[in-house]
C-alpha positions as CSV (number, residue, x, y, z in Angstrom):
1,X,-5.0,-13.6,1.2
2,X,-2.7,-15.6,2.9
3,X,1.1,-15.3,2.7
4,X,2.0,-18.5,4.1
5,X,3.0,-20.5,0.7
6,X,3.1,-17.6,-1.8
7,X,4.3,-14.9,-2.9
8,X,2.2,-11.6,-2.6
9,X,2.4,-9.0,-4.9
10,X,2.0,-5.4,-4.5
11,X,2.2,-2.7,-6.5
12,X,1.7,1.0,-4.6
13,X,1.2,4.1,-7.7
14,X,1.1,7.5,-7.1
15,X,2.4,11.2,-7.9
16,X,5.8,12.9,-6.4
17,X,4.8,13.7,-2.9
18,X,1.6,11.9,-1.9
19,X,3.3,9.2,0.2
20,X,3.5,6.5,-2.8
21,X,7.2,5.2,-1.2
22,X,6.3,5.8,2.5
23,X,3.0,3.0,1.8
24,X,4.9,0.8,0.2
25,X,8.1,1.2,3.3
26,X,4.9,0.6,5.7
27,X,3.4,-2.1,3.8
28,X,7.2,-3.9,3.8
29,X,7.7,-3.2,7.5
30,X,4.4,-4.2,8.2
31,X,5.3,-7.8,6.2
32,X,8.6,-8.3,7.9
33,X,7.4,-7.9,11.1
34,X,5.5,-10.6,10.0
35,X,8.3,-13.0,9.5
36,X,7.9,-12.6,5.8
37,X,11.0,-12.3,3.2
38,X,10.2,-8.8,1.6
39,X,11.3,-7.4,-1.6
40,X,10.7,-3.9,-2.3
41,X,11.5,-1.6,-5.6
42,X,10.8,1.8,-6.4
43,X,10.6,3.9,-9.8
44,X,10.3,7.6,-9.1
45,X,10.3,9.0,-12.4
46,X,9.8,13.3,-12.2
47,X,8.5,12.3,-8.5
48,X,10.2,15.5,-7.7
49,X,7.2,17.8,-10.2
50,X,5.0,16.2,-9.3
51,X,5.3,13.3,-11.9
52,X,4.5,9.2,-11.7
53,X,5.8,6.8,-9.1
54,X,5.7,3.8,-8.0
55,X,6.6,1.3,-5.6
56,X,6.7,-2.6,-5.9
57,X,6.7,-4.5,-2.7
58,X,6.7,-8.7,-2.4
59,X,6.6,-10.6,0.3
60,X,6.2,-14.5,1.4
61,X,8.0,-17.4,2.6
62,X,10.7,-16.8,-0.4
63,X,11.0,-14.3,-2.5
64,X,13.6,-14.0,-5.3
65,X,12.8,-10.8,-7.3
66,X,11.8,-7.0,-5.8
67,X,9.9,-6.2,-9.5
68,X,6.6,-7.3,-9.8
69,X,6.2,-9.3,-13.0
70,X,4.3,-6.8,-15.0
71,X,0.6,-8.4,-15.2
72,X,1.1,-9.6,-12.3
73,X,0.1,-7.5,-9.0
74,X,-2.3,-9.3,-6.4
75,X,-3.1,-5.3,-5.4
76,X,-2.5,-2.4,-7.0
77,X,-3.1,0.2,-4.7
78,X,-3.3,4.0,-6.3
79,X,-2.5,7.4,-4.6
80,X,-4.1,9.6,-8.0
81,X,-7.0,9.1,-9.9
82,X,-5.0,9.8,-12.8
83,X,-3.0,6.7,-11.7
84,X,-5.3,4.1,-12.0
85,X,-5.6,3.7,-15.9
86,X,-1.8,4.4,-16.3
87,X,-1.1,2.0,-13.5
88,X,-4.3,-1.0,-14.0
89,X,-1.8,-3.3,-16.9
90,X,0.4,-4.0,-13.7
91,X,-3.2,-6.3,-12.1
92,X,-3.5,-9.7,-12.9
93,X,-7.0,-10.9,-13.5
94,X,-8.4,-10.8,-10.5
95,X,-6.1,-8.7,-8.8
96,X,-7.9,-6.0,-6.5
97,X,-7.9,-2.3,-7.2
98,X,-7.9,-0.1,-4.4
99,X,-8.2,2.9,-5.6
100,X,-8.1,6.4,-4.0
101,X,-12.0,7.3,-3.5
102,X,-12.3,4.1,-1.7
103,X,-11.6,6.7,1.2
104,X,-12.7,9.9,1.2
105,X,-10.1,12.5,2.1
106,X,-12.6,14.8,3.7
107,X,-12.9,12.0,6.5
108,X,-8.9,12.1,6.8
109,X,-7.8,14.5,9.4
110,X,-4.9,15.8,6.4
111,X,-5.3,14.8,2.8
112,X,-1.4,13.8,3.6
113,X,-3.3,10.7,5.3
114,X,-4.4,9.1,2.8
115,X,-1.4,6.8,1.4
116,X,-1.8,5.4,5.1
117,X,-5.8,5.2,4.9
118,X,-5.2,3.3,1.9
119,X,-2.7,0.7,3.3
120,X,-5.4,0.2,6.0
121,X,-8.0,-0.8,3.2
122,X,-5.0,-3.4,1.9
123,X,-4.3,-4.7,5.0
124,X,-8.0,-5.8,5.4
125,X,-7.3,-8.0,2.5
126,X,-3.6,-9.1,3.7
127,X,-3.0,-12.6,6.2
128,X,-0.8,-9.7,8.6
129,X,-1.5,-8.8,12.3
130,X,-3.2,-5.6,13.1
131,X,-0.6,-4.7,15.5
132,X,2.2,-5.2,13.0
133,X,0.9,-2.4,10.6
134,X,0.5,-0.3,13.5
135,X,4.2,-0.7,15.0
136,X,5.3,0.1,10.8
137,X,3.0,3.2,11.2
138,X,4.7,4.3,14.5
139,X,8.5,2.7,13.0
140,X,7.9,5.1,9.5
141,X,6.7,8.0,10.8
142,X,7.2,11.2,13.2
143,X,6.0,10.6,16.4
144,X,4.1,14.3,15.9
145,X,1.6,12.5,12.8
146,X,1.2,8.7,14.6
147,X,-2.3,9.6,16.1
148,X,-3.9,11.2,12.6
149,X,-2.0,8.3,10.8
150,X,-3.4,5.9,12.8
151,X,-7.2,7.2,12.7
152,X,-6.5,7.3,9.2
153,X,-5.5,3.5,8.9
154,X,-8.8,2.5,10.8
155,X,-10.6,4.6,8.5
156,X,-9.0,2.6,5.6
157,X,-10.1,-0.6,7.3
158,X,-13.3,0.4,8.1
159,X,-14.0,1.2,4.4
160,X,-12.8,-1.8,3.2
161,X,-14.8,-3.5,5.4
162,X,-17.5,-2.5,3.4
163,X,-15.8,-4.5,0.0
164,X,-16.5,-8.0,-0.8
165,X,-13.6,-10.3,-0.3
């Protein structure tokens, strides 16, 4: 999907503590760097137990709003299994899912990976530069997780090399 005249619509779901926010700060960075405005919104909900959150980023040539119009996500990417039925309203027709077993956390060095494995599989489907996901990566993270986060992004792309376009 190509940014250049439109607005792209994401829409990052999770629970409190699986990296839900930190995606959707990579996915923005990752966009900016880009040149692209970018809108970003969080709701964190009882993030702190444990409970629902998620994360709206948008990004193109102009953006106006940081919500996703409900409906309306070109991606809805999901942290939870449990997220994807509470979360799938937010896809328009057409929109992708990428849901969590699209990776399989037993190829992740840490389970703690996967919010980044899972932005790889999105940015196989995103008009971005490999090498601007990877400087957000290194920009949103502790030096002392960049290699695992990284293997974990190429894992993400390779499976989504795997899914039709």
């Amino acid at each position: 999907m190509s940014p250049s005249n439109e607005v792209v619509n994401v829409v990052i779901a999770g629970l409190g503590g699986q990296g839900a926010l930190k995606a959707s700060d990579i996915v923005a960075d990752a966009a900016f760097r880009s040149g692209l405005e970018v809108k970003k919104s969080e709701i964190h909900g009882m993030s702190q137990r444990g409970g629902s959150v998620t994360s709206d980023v948008r990004f193109g040539a102009e953006v106006f709003s940081p919500m996703v119009p409900p409906g309306e996500a070109d991606f809805l990417v999901v942290l939870a299994p449990s997220q994807v039925e509470n979360n799938r309203w937010q896809l328009r027709p057409g929109g992708r899912l990428i849901p969590p077993e699209l990776v399989a956390e037993n190829t992740l060095r840490s389970k703690k990976c996967l919010n980044v494995a899972l932005a790889g599989v999105l940015s196989a489907f995103l008009d971005l530069p490999e090498e601007h996901w990877v400087a957000a990566i290194r920009a949103n993270l502790p030096e002392k997780v960049h290699a695992m986060n990284l293997d974990a992004f190429q894992k993400g792309r390779q499976a989504a090399a795997g899914l039709s376009r």
